[in-house]
C-alpha positions in Angstrom: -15.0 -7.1 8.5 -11.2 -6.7 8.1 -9.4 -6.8 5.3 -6.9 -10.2 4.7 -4.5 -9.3 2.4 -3.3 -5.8 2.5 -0.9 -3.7 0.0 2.9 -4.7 1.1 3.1 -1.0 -0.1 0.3 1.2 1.6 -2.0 -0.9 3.2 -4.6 -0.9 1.0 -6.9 -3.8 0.9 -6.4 -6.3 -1.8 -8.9 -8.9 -0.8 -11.0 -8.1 -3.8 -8.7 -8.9 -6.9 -10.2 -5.8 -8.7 -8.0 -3.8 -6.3 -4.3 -6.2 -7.2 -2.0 -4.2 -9.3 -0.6 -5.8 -12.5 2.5 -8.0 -13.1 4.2 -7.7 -16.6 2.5 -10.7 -18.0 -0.8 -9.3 -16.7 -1.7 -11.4 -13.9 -2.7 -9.7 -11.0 -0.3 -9.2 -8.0 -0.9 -11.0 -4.6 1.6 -7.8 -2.9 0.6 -4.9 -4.3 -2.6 -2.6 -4.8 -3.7 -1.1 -8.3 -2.8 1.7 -7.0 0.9 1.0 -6.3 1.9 -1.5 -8.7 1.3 -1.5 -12.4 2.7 -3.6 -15.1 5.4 -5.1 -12.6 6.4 -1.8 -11.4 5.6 0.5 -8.9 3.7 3.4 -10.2 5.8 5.7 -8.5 9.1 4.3 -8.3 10.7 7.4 -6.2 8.4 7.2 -3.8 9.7 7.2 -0.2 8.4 6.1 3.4 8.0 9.4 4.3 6.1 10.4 1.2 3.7 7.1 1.6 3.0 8.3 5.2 1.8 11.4 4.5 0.0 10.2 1.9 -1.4 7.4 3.3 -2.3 10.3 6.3 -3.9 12.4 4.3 -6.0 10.0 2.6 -7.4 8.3 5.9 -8.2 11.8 7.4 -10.5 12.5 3.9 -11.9 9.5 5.3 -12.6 10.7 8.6 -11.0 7.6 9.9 -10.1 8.0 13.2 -6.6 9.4 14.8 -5.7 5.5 16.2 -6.5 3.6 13.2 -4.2 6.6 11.2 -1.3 5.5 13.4 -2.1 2.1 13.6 -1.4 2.2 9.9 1.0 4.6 9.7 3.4 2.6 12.3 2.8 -0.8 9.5 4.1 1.1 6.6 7.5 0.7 7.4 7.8 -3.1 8.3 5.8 -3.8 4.6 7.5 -5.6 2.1 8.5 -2.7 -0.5 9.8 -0.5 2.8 11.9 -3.5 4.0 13.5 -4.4 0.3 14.7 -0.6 0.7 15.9 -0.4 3.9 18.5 -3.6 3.1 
């Protein structure tokens, strides 16, 4: 099974609205994960595209996901919403 509805910041699945960050009135998110986006704000609010990818990297290979699935998502990152807000 795939996942639906991924993080607009790192991919990570949000199907399951445990994993939906916070807005500020508490409500979960529908863009970003738990991870990413607490409160109505990024958890990280530095972070950069190059920093996500080797994070998101990194992650996926403690996963022992494989190397085209890891550049599968790694070539997303950019066009996701939070990349393309900066890149304007």
């Amino acid at each position: 099974m795939t996942a639906e509805k991924l993080c607009q910041s790192c991919t990570y699945p949000i199907d399951n609205i445990e994993d939906r960050g916070t807005e500020k009135d508490g409500s979960k998110s529908n863009l970003y994960c738990k991870y990413c986006y607490q409160n109505g704000e990024f958890t990280d609010p530095d972070m950069t595209l190059q920093r996500m990818i080797g994070i998101a990297t990194s992650e996926m290979k403690k996963q022992h996901l494989s190397k085209e699935l890891i550049s599968q998502t790694t070539d997303m990152l950019p066009g996701l919403l939070r990349w393309k807000v900066k890149s304007t």
